[in-house]
C-alpha positions as CSV (number, residue, x, y, z in Angstrom):
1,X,0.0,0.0,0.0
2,X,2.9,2.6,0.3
3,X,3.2,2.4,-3.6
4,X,0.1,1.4,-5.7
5,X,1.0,2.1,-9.8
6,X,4.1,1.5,-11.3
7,X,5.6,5.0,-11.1
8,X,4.7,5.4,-7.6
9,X,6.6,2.4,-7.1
10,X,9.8,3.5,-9.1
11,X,9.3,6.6,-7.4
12,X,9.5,4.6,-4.1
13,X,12.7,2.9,-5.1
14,X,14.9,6.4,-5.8
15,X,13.6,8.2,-2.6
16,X,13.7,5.7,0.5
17,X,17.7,5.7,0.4
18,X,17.6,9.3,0.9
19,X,15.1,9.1,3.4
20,X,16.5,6.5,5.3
21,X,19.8,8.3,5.0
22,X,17.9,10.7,7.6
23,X,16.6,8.3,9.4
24,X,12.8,7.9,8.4
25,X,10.8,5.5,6.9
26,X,8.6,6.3,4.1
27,X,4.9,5.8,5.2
28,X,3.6,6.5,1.1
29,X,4.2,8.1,-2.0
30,X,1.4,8.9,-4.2
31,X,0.7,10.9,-7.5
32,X,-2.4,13.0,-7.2
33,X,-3.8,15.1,-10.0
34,X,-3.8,15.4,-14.1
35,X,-3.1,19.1,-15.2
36,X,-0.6,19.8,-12.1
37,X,0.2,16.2,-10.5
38,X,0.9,16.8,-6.9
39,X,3.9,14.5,-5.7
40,X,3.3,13.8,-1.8
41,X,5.5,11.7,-0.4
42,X,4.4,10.6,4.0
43,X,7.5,10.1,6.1
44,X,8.0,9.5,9.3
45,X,10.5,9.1,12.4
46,X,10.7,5.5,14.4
47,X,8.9,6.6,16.8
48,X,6.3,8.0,14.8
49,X,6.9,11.7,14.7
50,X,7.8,14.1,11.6
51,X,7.6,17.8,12.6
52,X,8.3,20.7,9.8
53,X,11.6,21.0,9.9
54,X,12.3,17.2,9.1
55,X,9.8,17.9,6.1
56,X,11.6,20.5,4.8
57,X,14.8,18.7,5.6
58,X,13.7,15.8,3.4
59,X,12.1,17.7,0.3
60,X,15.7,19.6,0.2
61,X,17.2,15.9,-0.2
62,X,15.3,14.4,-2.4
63,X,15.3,17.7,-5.0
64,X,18.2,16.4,-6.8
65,X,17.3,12.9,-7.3
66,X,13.9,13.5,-8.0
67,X,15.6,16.6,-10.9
68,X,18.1,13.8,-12.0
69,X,15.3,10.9,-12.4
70,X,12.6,13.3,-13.8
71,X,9.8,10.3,-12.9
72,X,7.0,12.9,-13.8
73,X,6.7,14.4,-17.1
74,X,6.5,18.4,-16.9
75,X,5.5,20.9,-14.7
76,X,4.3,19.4,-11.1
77,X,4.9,19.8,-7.4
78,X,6.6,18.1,-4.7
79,X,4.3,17.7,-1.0
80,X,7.0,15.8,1.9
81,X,4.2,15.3,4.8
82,X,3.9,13.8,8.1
83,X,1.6,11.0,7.8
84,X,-1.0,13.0,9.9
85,X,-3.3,11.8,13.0
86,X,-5.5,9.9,11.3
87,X,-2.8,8.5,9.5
88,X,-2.7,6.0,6.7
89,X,-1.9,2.3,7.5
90,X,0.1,1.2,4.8
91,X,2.6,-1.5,6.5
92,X,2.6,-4.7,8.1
93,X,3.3,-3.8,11.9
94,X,1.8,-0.3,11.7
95,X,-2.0,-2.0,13.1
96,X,-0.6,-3.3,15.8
97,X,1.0,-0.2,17.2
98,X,-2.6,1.2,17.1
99,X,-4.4,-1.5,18.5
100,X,-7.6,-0.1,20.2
101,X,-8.4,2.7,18.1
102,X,-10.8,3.0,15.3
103,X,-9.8,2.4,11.4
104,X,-11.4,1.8,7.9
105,X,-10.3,-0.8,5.4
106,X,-10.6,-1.2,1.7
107,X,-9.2,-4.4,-0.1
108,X,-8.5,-5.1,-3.6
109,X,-10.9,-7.3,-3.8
110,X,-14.4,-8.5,-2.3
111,X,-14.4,-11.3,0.8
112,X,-16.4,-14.9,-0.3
113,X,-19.5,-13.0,1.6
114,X,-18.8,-9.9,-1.3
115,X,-17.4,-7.3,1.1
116,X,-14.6,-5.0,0.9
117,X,-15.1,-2.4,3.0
118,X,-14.6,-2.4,7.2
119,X,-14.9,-0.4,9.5
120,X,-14.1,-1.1,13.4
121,X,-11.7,-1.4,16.1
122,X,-8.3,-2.7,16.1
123,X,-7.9,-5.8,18.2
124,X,-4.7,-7.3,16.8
125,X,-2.0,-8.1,14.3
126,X,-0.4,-11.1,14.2
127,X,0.7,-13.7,11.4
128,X,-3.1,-14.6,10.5
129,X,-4.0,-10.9,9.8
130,X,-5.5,-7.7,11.5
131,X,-8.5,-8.6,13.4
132,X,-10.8,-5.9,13.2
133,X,-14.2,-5.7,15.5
134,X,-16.8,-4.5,13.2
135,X,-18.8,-1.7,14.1
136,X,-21.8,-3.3,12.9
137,X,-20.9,-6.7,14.5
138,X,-18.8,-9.7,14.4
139,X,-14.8,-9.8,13.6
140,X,-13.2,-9.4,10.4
141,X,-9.4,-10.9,10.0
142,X,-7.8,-8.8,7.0
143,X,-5.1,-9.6,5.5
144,X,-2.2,-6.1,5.0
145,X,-1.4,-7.7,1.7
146,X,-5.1,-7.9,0.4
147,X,-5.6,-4.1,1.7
148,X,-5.7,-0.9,-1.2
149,X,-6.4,1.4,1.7
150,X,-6.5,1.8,5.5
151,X,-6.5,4.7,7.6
152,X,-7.3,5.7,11.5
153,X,-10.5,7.1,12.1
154,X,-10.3,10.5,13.8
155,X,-11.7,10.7,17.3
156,X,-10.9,12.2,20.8
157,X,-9.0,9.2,21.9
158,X,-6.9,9.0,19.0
159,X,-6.2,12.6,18.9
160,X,-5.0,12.3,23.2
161,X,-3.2,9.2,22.1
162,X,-1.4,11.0,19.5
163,X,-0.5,14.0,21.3
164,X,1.0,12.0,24.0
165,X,3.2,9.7,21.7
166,X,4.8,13.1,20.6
167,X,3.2,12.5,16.8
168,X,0.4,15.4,17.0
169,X,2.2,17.4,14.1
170,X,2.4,21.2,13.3
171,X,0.1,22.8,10.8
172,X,1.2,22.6,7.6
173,X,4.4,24.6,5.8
174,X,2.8,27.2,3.0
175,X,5.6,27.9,0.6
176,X,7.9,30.4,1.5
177,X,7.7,30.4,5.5
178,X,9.7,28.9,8.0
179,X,8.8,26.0,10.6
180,X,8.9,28.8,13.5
181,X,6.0,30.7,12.2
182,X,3.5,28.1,13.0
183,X,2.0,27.4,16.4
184,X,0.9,23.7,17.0
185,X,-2.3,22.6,16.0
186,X,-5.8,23.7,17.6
187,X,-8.4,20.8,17.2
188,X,-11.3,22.3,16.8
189,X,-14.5,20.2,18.4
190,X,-16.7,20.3,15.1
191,X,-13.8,18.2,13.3
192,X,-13.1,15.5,16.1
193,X,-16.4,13.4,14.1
194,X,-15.7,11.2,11.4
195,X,-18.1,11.3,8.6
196,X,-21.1,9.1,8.7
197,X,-20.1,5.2,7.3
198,X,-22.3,2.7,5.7
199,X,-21.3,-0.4,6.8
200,X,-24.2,-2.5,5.8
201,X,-23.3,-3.6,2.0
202,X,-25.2,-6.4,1.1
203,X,-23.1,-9.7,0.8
204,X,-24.9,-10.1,-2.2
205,X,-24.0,-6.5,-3.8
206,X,-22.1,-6.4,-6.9
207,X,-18.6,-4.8,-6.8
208,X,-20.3,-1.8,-8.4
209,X,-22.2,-0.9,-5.3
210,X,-19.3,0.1,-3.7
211,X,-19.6,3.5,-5.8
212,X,-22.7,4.3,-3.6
213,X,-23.0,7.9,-2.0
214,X,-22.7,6.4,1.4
215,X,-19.0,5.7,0.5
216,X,-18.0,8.7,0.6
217,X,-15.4,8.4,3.0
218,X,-14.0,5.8,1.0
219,X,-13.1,8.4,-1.7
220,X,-9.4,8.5,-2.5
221,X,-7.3,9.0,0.4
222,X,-5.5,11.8,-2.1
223,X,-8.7,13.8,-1.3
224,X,-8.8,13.6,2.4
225,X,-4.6,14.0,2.5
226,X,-5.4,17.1,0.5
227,X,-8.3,18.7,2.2
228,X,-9.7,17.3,5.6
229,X,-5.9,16.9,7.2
230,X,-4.4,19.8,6.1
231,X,-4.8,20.8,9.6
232,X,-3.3,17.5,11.2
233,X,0.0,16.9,9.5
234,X,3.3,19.2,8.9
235,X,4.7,19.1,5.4
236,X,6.8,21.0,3.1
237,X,6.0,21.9,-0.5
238,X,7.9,22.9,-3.6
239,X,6.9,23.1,-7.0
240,X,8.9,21.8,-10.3
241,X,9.3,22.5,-13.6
């Protein structure tokens, strides 16, 4: 899940030496966009935190490779992130460390009873799989390998969690400023809710029903790095040509 197509996954290969020259792993890279793509690449300390000066750090590094390689044809820009609070899952391990705290799965393809989507508590990872209490009942055991996308869900006790692991980031870098212009972030109340989730697919739904309005929040994880967590991850931006 850290690399999905092909030239995310070259892209992978040329910048995790430089980032784990720094000492971080790389949580994701993905492409966003047509006209302008936007390259974001998630990083992160071992112990989970990436504040805005190791963003900025990192996006100065990987300029030159990323000029020498050229991986995107014309004009597009470069996003170095934190992976955010309600982070993306994207590696065998990372459920565990979060065990007790909401999250939302997608996998590549449907379960024997036609399901894809989950959405419920981590209980554990372990050799079998990620077992995941359903909110809507039972257990699911999910396989990392089988998964396209999993994030946290945002909610009070995974905001206090974070902030007291040290990984509740800074607000974002806008071009141009430095990391000591920005205060920490403010949560505000109205954003601690995640969006409304349908978890009541038929079994018997065709793959197609999975398009439905009530998936909303099973839109691209592109969109909600772009928009909704703005305000929950520090990150560094520069635009090439």
């Amino acid at each position: 899940m850290r690399a999905l197509s092909e030239l995310e996954i070259r892209i992978l290969d040329r910048v995790e030496p430089v980032a784990k020259a720094q000492g971080l792993d790389v949580v994701r890279v993905r492409v966003m966009g047509a006209n302008t793509p936007i390259l974001q690449i998630m990083a992160e300390k071992e112990d989970g935190t990436m504040d805005v000066e190791d963003c900025a750090r990192l996006s100065r590094a990987l300029n030159p490779v990323l000029d020498a390689e050229d991986p995107i044809a014309g004009e597009y820009s470069l996003e170095v992130s934190s992976p955010g609070i309600d982070r993306p899952l994207t590696r065998a391990g990372d459920f565990a460390k979060w065990v007790g705290h909401e999250v939302k799965v997608e996998l590549s393809t449907p379960t024997p009873e036609g399901r894809k989507r989950f959405h419920g508590v981590i209980e554990s990872e372990g050799r079998d799989g990620v077992t995941v209490k359903l909110k809507d009942g039972g257990t699911a055991v999910l396989d990392v390998n089988d998964m396209v996308k999993a994030h946290l869900v945002l909610t009070d006790k995974l905001i206090q969690d974070a902030r007291k692991r040290g990984s509740a980031p800074a607000r974002d870098v806008a071009e141009g400023e430095t990391p000591e212009e920005f205060d920490e972030v403010e949560e505000d109340e109205d954003d601690l809710s995640d969006e409304d989730f349908d978890e009541d697919e038929d079994p018997d739904d065709e793959e197609g029903d999975f398009e439905s309005d009530d998936d909303d929040d099973f839109e691209d994880d592109e969109d909600e790095d772009e928009d909704e967590d703005e305000d929950e991850e520090a990150s560094a931006s520069h635009k090439k040509e």
